[in-house]
N, C-alpha and C positions, 0 to 999 in steps of 0.2 A: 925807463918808465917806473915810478913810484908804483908799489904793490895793492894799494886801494882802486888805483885804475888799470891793472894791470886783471885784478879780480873782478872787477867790472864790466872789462871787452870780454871775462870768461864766461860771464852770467850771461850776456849781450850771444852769445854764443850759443849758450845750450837752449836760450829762446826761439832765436832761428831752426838751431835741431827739432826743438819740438814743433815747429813748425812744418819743418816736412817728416818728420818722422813719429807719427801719432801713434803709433805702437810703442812706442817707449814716452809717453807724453809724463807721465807723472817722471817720475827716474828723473827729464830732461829737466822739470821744473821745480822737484826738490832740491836739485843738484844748482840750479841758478839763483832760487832762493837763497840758497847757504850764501854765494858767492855775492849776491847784494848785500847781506846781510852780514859780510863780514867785511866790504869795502866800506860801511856806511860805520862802522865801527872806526876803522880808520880816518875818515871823514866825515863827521854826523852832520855839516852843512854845507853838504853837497849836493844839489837839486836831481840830478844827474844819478845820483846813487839811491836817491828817495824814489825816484821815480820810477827805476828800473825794477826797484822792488815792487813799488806799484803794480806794475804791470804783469808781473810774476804771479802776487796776487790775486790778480784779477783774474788769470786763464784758472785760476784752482778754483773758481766758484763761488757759489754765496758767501758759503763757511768763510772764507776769507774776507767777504766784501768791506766790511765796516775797517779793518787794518787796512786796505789797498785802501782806501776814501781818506783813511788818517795820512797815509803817506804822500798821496797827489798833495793835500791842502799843506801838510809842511815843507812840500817843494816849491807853493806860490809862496807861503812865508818866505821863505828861503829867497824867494825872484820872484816877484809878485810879476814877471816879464816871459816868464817860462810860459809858453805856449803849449809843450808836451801834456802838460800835467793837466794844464784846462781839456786837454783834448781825453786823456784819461779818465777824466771824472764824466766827461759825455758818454765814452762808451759805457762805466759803469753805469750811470742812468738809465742808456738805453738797456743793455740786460736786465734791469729793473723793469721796466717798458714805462718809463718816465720819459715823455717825448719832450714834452716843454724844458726842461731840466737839460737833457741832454743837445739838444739845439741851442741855447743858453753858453752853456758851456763851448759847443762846436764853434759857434763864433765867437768868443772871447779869443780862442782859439786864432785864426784865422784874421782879425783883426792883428794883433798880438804879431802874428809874423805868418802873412799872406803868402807867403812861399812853403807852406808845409804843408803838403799834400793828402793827409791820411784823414784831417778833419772834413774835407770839401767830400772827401768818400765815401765818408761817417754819414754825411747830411744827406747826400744824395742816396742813401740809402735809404734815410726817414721820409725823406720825402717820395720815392718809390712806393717802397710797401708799406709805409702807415699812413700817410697823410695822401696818398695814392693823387700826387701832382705830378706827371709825369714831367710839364713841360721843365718844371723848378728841379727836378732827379737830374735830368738832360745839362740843364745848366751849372750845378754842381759838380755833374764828372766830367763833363768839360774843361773847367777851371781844374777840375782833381788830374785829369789826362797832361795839360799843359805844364801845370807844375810840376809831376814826377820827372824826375829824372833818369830814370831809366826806365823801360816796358816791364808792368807791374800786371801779370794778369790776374788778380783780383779789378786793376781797373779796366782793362778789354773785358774780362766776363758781367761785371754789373754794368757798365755802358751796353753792351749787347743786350742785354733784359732791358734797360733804359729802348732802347729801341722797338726792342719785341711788344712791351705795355703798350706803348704810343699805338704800334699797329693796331692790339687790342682795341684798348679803347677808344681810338679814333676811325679805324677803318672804314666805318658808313658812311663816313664825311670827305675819304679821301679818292683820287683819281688812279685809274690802276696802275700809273707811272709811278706815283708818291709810295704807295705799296709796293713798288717792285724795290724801289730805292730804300725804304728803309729794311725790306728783309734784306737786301745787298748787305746792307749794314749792320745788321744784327747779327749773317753769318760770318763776315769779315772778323767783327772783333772778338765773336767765339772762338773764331777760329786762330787770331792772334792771343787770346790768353793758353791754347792750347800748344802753341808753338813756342810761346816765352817761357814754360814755365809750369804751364796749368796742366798737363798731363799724368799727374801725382794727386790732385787736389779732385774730389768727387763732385764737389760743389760744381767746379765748373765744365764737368763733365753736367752735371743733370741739368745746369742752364743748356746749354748747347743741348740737349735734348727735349728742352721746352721750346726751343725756337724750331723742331724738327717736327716737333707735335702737331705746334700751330699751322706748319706748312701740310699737315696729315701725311707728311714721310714715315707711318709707323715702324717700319723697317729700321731707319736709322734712328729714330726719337730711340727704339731700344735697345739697339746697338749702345747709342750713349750711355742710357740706364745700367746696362748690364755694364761696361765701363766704371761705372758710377760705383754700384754693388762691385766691383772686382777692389777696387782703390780701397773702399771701406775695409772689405775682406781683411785684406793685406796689411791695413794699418788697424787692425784691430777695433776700427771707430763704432763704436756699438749701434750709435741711434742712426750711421748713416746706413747699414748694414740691415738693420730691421725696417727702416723708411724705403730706402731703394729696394731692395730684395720685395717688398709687399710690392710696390709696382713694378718691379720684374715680372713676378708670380702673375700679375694680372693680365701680364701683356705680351707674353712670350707667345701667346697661338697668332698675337700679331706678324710676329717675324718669323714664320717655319724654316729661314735658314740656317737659324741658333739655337735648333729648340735638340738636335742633335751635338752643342759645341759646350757641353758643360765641362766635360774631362781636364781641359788645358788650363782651367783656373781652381783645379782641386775642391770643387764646391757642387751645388749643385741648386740653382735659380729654382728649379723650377718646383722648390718646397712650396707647402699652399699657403696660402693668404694666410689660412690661421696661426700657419706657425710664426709667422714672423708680427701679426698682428699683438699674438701673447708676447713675444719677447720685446716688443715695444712698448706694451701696456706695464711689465713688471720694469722697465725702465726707465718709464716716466713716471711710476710709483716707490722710486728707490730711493726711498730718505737719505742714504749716502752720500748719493750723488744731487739730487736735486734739482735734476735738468729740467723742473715746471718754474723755478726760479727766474732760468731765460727767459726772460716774455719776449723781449725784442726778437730774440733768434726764433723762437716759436712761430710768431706772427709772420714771420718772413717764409717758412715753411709751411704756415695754413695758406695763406694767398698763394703760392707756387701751386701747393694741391687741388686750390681750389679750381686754376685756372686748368689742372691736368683733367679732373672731373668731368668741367665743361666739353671738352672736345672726346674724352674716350665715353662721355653718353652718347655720342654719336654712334657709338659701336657696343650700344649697353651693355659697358662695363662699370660697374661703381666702385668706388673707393670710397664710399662715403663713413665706413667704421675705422677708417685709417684718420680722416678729416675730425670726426667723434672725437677720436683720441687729444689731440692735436687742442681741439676747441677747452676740451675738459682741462686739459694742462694747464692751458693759457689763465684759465677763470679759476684756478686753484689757486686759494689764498696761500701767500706764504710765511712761513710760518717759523 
């Protein structure tokens, strides 16, 4: 194996690392950096090596964005047939919270070469939480579900919410059989990202706890949360940490069987709302970092909360200074 691809499957590497291991997330992605960055040296018309840097780019944030956008477009130069790269510059868009831009891109994509499964994920995302189509989300991770080729639980957990919404927002209109059928389904594929894969990943821990909400299982919706808060903990993820932790805090006198089980995760949930309210507000105001940058990911996280709001007024509890938070981010120009 020549040394330029050789440094490439190493970069391709330390990206899956930082993938499951977000405690070392920077470390993984200066370190893959270098490694794109010195195969693209030895190959500078390589699509494959443009790209990879791309994408390295991208996970380090805004500060990066404008060199990750330079390098997707010299990989179409490069193959105006490269489907990656198109799909790259969608998700950059979307963390922009440019819908139109990134669905653009997503099918050029997908067009391009209809077997590559991470674009039809992308869409069915937009179409979820921002353009709030559930029927068109459903049909996208369909086609995303069939072309994977192997069980990818990012696609069983957002399929699962695909299902959950529909009940949302269709339940008035449906038969109690249709409703039994699709909660079947919504815990099925929770519960298949959880078994492939997803048991590291907090996200799809707090999905599977949205689908436990909705059924009013408070018991287990917190079990998940706390799950949720534990993953974060452990991988040092800051804002999943102060987001899940604030609705632990709210909801732990729901589950009095864990309100004694804090010792075994070295932490302790049951800090107050305000603490973790402050430590989410000084980090969504962390010019460093810049996480009001993500609109797309934001937005995906105001609609979850929104939807947690609705069912725990039932048991007047409010989150709505967590939501405050969340909203303020999103509409903060960037700058």
């Amino acid at each position: 194996m020549n040394i330029e691809y050789l440094l490439y499957y190493i970069g391709i590497s330390y990206l899956t690392f930082e993938a499951k291991n977000s405690h070392q997330v920077d470390d993984y992605l200066k370190k893959a950096e270098k490694c794109f960055r010195s195969s693209i040296k030895f190959a500078p018309n390589n699509e494959y090596f443009r790209n990879g840097l791309a994408n390295v780019l991208l996970s380090q944030g805004y500060s990066k964005y404008k060199e990750a956008e330079a390098q997707y477009r010299i990989s179409i130069q490069l193959n105006s047939l490269f489907s990656y790269a198109y799909n790259g510059l969608g998700s950059l868009y979307f963390n922009l919270g440019e819908t139109d831009k990134a669905l653009g891109f997503y099918k050029i994509s997908t067009n391009i070469n209809p077997n590559n499964w991470k674009p039809y994920h992308n869409r069915g995302l937009i179409f979820l939480y921002l353009e709030n189509n559930t029927t068109r989300a459903l049909t996208e991770f369909y086609k995303c579900k069939n072309k994977c080729e192997f069980k990818s639980p990012f696609v069983h957990s957002t399929l699962s919410l695909s299902y959950l919404f529909k009940l949302i927002d269709e339940s008035d209109n449906m038969s109690d059989e249709e409703k039994i059928i699709l909660q079947e389904k919504a815990n099925f594929e929770a519960q298949l990202a959880i078994d492939c894969g997803g048991n590291n990943n907090a996200d799809h821990c707090w999905n599977f706890a949205l689908i436990k909400l909705w059924e009013r299982n408070f018991e287990e919706a917190y079990s998940f949360w706390r799950e949720a808060f534990k993953i974060g903990y452990k991988q040092k993820e800051e804002q999943c940490i102060a987001t899940y932790g604030y609705i632990a805090a709210s909801t732990q006198h729901l589950a009095p069987i864990y309100e004694k089980q804090t010792e075994d995760i070295e932490i302790n949930i049951g800090n107050s709302k305000v603490h973790f309210l402050e430590k989410l507000e000084a980090l969504l105001n962390d010019e460093s970092k810049k996480l009001y940058t993500r609109k797309g990911r934001l937005k995906i996280i105001l609609k979850d909360l929104e939807i947690v709001q609705t069912i725990l007024s039932e048991k007047n509890i409010s989150i709505h200074e967590l939501i405050q938070l969340f909203n303020q981010a999103i509409h903060r120009k960037v700058t």
